[in-house]
VOPAGU-2260 file (C-alpha; in pm, 1 decimal, decimal comma):
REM VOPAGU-2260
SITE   aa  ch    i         X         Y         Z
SITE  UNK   A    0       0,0       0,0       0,0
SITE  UNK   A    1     168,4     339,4    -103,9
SITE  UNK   A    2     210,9     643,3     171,0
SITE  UNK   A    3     -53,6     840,4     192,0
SITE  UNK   A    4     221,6    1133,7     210,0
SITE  UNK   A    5     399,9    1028,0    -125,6
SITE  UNK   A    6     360,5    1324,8    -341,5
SITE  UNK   A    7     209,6    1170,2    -733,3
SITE  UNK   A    8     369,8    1383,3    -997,5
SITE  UNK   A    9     104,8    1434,2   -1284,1
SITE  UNK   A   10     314,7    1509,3   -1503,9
SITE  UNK   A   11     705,7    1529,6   -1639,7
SITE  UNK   A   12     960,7    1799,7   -1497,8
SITE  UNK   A   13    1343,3    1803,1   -1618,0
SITE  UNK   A   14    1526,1    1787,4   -1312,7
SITE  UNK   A   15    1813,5    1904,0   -1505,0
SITE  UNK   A   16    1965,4    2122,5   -1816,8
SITE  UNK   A   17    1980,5    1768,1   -2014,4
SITE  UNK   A   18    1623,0    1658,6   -1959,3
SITE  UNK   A   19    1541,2    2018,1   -2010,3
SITE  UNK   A   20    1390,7    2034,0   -2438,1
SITE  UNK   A   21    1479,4    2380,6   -2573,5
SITE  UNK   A   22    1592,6    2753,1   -2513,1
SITE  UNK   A   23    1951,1    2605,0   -2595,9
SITE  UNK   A   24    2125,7    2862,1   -2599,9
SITE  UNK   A   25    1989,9    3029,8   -2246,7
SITE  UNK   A   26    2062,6    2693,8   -2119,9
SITE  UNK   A   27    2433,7    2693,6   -2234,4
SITE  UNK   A   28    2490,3    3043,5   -2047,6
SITE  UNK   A   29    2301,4    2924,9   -1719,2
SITE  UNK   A   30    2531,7    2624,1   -1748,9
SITE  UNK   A   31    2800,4    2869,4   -1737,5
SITE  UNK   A   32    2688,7    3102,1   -1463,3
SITE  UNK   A   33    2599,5    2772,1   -1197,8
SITE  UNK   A   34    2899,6    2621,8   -1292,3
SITE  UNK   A   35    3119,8    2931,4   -1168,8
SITE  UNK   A   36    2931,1    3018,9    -921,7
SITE  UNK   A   37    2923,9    2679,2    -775,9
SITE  UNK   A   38    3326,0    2679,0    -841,3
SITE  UNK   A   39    3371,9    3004,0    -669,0
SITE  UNK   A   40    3079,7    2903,4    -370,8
SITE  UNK   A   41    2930,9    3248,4    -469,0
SITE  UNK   A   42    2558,3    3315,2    -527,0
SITE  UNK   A   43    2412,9    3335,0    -802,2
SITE  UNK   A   44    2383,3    3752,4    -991,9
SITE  UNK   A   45    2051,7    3847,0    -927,6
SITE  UNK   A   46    1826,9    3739,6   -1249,8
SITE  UNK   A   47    1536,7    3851,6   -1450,8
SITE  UNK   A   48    1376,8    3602,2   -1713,2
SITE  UNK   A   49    1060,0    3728,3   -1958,0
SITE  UNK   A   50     906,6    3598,0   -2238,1
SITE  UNK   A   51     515,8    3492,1   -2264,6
SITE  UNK   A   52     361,9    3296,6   -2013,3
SITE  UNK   A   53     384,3    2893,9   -2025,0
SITE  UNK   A   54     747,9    2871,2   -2151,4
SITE  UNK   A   55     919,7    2674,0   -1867,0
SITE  UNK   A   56    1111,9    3000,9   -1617,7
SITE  UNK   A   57     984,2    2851,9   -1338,9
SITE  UNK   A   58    1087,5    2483,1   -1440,4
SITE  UNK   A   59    1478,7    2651,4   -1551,1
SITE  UNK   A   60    1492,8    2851,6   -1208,9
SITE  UNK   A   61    1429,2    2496,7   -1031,9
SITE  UNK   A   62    1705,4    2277,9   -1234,4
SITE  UNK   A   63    1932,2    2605,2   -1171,9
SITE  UNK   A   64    1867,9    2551,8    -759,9
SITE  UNK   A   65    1937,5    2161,4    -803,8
SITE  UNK   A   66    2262,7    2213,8    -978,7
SITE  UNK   A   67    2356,2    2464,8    -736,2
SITE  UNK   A   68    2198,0    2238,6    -482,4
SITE  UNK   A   69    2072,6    2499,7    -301,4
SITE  UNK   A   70    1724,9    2524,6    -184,9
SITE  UNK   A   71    1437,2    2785,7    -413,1
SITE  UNK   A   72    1159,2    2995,9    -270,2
SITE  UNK   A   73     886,7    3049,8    -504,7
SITE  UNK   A   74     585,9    3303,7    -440,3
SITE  UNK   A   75     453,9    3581,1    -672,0
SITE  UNK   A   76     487,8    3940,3    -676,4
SITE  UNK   A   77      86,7    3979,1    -612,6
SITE  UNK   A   78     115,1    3765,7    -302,8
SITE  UNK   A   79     366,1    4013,9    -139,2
SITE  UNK   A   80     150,9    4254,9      17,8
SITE  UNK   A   81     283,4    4354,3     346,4
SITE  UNK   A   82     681,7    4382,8     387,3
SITE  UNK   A   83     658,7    4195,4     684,2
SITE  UNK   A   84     586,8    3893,0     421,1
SITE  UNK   A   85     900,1    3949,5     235,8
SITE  UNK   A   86    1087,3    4034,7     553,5
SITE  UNK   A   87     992,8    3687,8     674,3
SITE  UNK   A   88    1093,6    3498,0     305,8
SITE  UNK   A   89    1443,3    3692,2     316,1
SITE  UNK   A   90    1503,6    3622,6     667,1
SITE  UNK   A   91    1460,6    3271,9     646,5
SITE  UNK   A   92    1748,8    3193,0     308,1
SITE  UNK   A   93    2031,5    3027,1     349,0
SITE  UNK   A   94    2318,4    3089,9     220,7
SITE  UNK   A   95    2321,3    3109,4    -174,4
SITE  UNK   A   96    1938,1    3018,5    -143,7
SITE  UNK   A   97    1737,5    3114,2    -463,2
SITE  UNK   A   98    1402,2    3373,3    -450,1
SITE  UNK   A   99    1169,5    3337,7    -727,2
SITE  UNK   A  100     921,2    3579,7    -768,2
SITE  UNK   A  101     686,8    3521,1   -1063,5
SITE  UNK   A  102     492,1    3793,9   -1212,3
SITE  UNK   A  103     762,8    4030,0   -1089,7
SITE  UNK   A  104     584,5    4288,5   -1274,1
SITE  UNK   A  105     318,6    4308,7   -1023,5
SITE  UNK   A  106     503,3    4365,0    -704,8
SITE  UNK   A  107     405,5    4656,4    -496,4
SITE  UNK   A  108     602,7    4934,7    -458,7
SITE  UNK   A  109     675,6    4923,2     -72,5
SITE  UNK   A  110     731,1    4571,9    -141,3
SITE  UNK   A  111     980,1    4657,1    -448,5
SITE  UNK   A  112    1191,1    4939,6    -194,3
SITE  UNK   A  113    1233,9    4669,3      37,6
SITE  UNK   A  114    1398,3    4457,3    -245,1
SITE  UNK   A  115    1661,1    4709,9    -322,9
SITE  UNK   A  116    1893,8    4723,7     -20,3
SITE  UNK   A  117    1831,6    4358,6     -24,8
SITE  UNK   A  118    1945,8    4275,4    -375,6
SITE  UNK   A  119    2241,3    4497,6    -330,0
SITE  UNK   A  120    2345,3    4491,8      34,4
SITE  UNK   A  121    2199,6    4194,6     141,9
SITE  UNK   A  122    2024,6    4341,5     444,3
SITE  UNK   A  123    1682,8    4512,2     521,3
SITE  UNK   A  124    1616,8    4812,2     741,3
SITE  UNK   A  125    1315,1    4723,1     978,3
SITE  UNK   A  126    1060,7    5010,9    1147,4
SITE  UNK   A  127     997,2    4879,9    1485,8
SITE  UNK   A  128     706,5    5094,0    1648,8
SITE  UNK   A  129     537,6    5384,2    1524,0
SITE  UNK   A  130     522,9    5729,6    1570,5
SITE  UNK   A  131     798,0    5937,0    1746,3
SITE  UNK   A  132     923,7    5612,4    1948,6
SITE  UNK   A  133     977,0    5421,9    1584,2
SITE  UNK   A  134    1320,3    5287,0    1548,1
SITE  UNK   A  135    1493,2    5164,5    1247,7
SITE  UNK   A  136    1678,3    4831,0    1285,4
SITE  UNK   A  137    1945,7    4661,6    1042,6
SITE  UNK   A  138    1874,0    4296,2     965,5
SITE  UNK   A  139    2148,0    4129,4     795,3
SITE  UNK   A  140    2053,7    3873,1     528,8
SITE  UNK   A  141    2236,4    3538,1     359,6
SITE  UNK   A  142    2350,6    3607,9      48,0
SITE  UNK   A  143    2056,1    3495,2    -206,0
SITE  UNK   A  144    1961,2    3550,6    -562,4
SITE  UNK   A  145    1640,1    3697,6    -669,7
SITE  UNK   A  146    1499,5    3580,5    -996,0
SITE  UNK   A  147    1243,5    3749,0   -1136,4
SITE  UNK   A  148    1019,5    3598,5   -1391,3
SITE  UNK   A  149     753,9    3855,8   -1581,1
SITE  UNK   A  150     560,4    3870,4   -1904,3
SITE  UNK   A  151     615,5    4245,9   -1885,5
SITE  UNK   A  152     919,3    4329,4   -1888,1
SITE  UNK   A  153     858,6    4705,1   -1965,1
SITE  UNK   A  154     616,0    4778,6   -1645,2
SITE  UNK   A  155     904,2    4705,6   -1423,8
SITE  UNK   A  156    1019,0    4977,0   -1267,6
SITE  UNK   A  157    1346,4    5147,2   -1418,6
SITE  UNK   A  158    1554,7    5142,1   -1038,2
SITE  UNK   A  159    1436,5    4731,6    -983,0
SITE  UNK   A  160    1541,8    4656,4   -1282,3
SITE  UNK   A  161    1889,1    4773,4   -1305,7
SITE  UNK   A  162    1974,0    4600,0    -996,4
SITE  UNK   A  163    1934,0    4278,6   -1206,7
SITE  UNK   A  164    2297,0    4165,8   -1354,2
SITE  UNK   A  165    2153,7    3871,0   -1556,4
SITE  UNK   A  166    1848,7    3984,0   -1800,0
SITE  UNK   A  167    1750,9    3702,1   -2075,9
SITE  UNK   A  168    1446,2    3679,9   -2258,3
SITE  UNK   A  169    1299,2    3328,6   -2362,4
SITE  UNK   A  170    1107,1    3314,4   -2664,1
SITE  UNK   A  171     860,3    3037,8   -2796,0
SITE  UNK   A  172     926,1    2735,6   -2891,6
SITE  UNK   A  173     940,1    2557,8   -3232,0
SITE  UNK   A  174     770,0    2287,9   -3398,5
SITE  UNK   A  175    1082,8    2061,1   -3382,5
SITE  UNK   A  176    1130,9    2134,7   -3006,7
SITE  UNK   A  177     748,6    2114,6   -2899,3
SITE  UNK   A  178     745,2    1773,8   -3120,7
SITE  UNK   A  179    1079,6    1645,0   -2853,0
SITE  UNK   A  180     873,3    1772,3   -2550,4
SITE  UNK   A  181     573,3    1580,7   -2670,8
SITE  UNK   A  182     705,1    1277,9   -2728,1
SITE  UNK   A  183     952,5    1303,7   -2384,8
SITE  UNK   A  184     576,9    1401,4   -2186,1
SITE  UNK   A  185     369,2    1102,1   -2345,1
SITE  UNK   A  186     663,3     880,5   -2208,1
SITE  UNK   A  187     648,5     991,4   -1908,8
SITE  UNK   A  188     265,9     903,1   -1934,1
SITE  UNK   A  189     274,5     608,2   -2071,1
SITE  UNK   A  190     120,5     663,0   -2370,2
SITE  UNK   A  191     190,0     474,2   -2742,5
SITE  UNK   A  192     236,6     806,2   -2986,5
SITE  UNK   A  193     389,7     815,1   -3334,8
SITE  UNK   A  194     582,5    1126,6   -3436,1
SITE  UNK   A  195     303,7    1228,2   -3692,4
SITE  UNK   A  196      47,6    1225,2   -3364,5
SITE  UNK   A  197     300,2    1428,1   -3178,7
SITE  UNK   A  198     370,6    1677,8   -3465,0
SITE  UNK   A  199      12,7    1750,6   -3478,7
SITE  UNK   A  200     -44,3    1808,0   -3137,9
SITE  UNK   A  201     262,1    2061,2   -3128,0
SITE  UNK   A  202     160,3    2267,4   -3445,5
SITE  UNK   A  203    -183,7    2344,9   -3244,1
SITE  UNK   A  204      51,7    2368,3   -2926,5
SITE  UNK   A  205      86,2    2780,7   -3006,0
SITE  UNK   A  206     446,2    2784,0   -2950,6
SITE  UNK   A  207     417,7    2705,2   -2601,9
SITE  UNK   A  208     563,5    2368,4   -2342,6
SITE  UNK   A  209     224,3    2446,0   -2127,5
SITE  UNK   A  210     -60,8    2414,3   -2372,0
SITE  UNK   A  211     129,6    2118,3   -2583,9
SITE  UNK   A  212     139,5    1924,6   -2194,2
SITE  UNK   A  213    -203,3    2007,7   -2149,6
SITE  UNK   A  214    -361,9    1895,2   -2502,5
SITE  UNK   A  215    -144,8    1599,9   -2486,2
SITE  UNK   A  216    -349,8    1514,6   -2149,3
SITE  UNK   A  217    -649,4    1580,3   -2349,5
SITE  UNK   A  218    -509,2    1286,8   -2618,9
SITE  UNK   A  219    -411,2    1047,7   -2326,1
SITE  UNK   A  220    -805,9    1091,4   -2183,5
SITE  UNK   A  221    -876,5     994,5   -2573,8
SITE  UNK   A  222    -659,2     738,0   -2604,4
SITE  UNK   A  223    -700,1     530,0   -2267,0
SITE  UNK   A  224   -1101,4     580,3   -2324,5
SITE  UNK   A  225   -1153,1     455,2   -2722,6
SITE  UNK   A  226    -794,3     341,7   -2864,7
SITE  UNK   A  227    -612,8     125,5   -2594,0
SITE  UNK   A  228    -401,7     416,3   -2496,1
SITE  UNK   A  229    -243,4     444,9   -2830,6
SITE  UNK   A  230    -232,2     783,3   -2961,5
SITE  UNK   A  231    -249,6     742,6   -3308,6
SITE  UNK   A  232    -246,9    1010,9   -3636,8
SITE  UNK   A  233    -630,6     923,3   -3683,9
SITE  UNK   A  234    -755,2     961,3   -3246,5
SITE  UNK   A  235    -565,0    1291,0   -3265,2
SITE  UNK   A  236    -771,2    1449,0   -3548,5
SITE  UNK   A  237   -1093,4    1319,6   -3393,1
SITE  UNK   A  238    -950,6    1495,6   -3073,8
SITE  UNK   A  239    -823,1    1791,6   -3221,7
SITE  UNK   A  240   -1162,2    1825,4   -3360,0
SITE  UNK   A  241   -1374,3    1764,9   -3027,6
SITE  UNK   A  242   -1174,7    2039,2   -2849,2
SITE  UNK   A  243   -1269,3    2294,1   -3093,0
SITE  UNK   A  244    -899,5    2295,2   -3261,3
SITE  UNK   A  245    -896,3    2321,0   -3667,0
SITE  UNK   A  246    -635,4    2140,0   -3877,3
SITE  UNK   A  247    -447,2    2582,2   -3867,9
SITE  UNK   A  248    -414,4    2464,7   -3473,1
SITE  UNK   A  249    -672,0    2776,1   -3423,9
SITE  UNK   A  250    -902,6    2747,9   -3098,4
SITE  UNK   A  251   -1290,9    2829,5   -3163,4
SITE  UNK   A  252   -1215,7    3223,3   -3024,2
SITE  UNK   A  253    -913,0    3229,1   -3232,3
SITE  UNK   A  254   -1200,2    3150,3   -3491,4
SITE  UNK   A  255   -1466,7    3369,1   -3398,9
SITE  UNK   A  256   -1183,1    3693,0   -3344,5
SITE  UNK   A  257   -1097,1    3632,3   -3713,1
SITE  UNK   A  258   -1440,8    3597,3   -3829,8
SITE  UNK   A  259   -1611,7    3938,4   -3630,0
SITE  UNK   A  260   -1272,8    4113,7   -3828,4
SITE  UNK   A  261   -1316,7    4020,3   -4185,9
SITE  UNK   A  262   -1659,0    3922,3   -4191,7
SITE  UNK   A  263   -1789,5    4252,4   -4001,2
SITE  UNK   A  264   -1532,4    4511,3   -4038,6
SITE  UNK   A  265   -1370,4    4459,0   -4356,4
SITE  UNK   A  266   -1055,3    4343,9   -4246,8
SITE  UNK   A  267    -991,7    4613,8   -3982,4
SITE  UNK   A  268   -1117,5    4691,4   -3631,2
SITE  UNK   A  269   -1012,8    4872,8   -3318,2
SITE  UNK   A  270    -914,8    4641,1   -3030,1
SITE  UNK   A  271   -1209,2    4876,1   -2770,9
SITE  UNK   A  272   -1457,0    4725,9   -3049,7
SITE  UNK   A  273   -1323,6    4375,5   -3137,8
SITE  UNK   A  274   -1322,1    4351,4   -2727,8
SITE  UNK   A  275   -1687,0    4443,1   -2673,1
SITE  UNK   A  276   -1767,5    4198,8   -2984,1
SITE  UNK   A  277   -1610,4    3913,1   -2806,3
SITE  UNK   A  278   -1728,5    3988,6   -2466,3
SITE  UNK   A  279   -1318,2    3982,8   -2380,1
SITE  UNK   A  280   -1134,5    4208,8   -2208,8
SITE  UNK   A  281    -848,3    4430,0   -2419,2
SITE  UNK   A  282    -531,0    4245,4   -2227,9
SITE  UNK   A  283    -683,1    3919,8   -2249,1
SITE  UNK   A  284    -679,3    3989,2   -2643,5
SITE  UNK   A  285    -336,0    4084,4   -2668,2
SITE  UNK   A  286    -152,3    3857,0   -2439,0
SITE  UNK   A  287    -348,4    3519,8   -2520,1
SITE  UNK   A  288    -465,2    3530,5   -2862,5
SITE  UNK   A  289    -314,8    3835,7   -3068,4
SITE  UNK   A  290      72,4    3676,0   -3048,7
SITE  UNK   A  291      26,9    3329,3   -3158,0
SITE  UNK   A  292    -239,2    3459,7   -3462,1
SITE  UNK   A  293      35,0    3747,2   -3521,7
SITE  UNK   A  294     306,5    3475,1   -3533,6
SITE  UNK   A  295      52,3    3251,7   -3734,4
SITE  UNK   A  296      21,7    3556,0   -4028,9
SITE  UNK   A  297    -337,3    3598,6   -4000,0
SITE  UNK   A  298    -356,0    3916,7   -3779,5
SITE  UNK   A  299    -110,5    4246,7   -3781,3
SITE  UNK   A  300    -110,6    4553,1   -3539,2
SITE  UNK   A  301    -170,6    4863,8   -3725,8
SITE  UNK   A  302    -237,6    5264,2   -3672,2
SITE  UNK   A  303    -591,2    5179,5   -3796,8
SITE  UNK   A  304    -622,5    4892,8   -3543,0
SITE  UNK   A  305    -622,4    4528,1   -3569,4
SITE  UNK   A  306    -549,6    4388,6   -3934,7
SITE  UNK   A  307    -609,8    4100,2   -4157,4
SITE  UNK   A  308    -300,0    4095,6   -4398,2
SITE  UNK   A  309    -433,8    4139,0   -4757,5
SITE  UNK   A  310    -299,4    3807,3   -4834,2
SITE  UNK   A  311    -489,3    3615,7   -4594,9
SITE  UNK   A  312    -809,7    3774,2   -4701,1
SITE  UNK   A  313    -917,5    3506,8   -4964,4
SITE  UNK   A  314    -834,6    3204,0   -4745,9
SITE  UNK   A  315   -1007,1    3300,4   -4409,0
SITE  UNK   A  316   -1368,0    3453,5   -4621,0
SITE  UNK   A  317   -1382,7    3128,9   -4774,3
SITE  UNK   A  318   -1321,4    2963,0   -4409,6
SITE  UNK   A  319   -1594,9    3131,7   -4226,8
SITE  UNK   A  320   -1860,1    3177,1   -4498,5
SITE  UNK   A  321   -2157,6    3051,8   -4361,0
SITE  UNK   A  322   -1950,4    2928,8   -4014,9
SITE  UNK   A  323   -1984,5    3215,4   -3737,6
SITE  UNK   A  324   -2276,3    3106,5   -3580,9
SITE  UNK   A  325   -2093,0    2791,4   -3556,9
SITE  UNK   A  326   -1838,3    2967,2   -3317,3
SITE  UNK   A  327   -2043,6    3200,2   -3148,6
SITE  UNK   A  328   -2240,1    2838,9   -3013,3
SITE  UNK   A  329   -1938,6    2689,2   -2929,3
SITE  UNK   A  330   -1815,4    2989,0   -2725,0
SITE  UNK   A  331   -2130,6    2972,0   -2548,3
C-alpha cells in the first residue's frame, strides 16, 4: 500500500539542463553562470527572465537551484503585500538560497523598496514601532539571488530593474522542439504516440511547453477511453476536432476573433470594439490570442487597429462563410 504522504507527480519535470527540451542557448549560459558560481561558492547575480507565459522560467529557475543544490523559494509578486511577508521569506534563506518571484511585474512598490537594499546589500532596514518612538533596525541577510520571472518586462520599474545583472528573454518554442517535448511528456505518461500524432499536437501547441502538456493530457483521456491508450495520427484528429482545434491549430475564439474582423469590419477593427464583440477584455486579447495569430500571419497591429493581412483575405472569407454562428455556439 503506497504512503498516503507520497507526493504523485502528474506530469514530467526536467530535473536538469539535459532533460530540459529547448531555449539552448539560455541553457548553455546558465550552465556557465551555476557552474562558476558553484566553483567560486558564490551566489548566483541576481536574475530577470521574460518571455510569454507557459514557456518553462519557473521549471529553468528549479534545475538552476538543483545544480547549485541549493534550496528555491517560489511566491509571486501579487502575493507580497505587506513587507513583513518578504521580511519573513528573506530572513529565512540560506546561504546562496534562490528567490523566485513570478509575475515580478506586479510587485508593490513598498514591497519593491524593500527589495533594493536587499538585492544589493543583502540586508533590510526594519521600522519597529510607530510614531515618534519608531526605530529603524538593520537585519542582515544570507547572500541569495532573486529571480524574477515577468511577461512584462517594460512595467518594471526602471531602479528594480537595473539592480538585475543577468536579463535574458525566452522566446517560444518551435515545432521541432514542442514535437521532442511531446514525445519526452507522453513517455512519461505512458502513452503509445507516433511522431506524426506528436507533430500535430505541437503545431496546435501555439508555440508554447504548457498548452502542448495540457492537449497531450487531453489525447491520453482519448486514447485510454476509445484506442487502448495508443495515440495514433487518426484519435488525434478526432480529438483535435472535439476540443474545438482546426487542422491551422486555431481554438474556436481564435475563430470567432478572425471571423467578427473580416466578416464585419472589412478586415480592420479597433481592439475597444473587437473587445466588446467578443465579450473579452483588451489584455486578455493581446496577451493570449493576438501573439500566436500574429506569429501565425493571419492578424497584424496597425495605426488603424487590428489587421487582416491582404494576403490572408481570400483564405479566411472562404473559411468562415456561412460558419460564425458555428463559433459564437461553441463559445457559449
Amino acid at each position: 500500500m503506497q504512503d498516503s504522504s507520497d507526493e504523485k507527480q502528474y506530469e514530467f519535470i526536467p530535473s536538469s539542463f539535459d532533460d530540459y527540451i529547448g531555449q539552448d542557448k539560455l541553457k548553455e549560459k546558465l550552465k556557465v553562470y551555476t557552474t562558476a558560481c558553484k566553483m567560486r561558492n558564490d551566489p548566483l547575480d541576481h536574475m530577470l527572465l521574460f518571455g510569454p507565459p507557459g514557456l518553462g522560467k519557473t521549471t529553468l529557475c528549479q534545475i538552476m537551484a538543483q545544480v547549485m543544490q541549493v534550496d528555491i523559494k517560489i511566491c509571486s509578486g501579487p502575493m507580497l503585500e505587506r513587507t513583513g511577508d518578504l521580511v519573513a521569506i528573506l530572513s529565512n534563506l540560506d546561504p546562496h538560497d534562490i528567490l523566485f518571484i513570478d509575475e515580478i511585474h506586479r510587485t508593490p512598490s513598498n514591497i519593491e523598496e524593500v527589495l533594493y537594499s536587499a538585492m544589493e546589500q543583502f540586508k533590510i532596514d526594519v521600522i519597529i514601532g510607530q510614531g515618534a518612538g519608531a526605530k529603524t533596525v538593520t537585519l542582515p541577510l544570507q547572500p541569495f539571488t532573486l529571480i524574477g520571472a515577468t511577461t512584462k518586462v517594460g512595467s518594471i520599474s526602471a531602479p528594480l530593474r537595473s539592480r538585475f545583472g543577468i536579463i535574458e528573454h525566452i522566446d517560444f518554442y518551435s515545432m521541432e522542439e514542442l514535437t521532442q517535448l511531446i514525445l519526452q511528456n507522453a513517455q512519461f505518461l505512458q502513452v503509445t504516440i507516433d511522431l506524426a500524432a506528436a507533430q500535430l499536437i505541437a503545431k496546435c501547441s501555439r508555440g508554447t511547453p504548457r498548452v502542448a502538456k495540457k492537449l497531450l493530457r487531453r489525447i491520453r483521456d482519448f486514447a485510454q477511453v476509445t484506442n487502448d491508450n495508443k495515440a495514433s495520427i487518426d484519435l488525434v484528429e478526432k480529438a483535435m476536432q472535439a476540443l474545438g482545434i482546426d487542422s491551422d491549430g486555431l481554438t474556436a475564439m481564435d475563430n470567432l476573433l478572425l471571423s467578427k474582423i473580416i466578416m464585419h469590419h472589412n478586415g480592420t477593427v479597433g481592439l475597444d470594439t473587437l473587445a466588446s464583440l467578443l465579450g473579452e477584455d483588451k489584455e486578455t486579447i493581446e496577451t493570449v490570442y493576438e501573439p500566436y495569430l500574429i506569429r501565425q500571419g493571419f492578424l497584424e497591429k496597425t495605426p488603424k487597429g487590428r489587421q487582416i493581412p491582404y494576403k490572408k483575405i481570400p483564405y479566411l472569407k472562404k473559411k468562415y462563410i456561412g460558419q460564425e454562428d458555428l463559433f459564437s455556439m461553441q463559445e457559449q
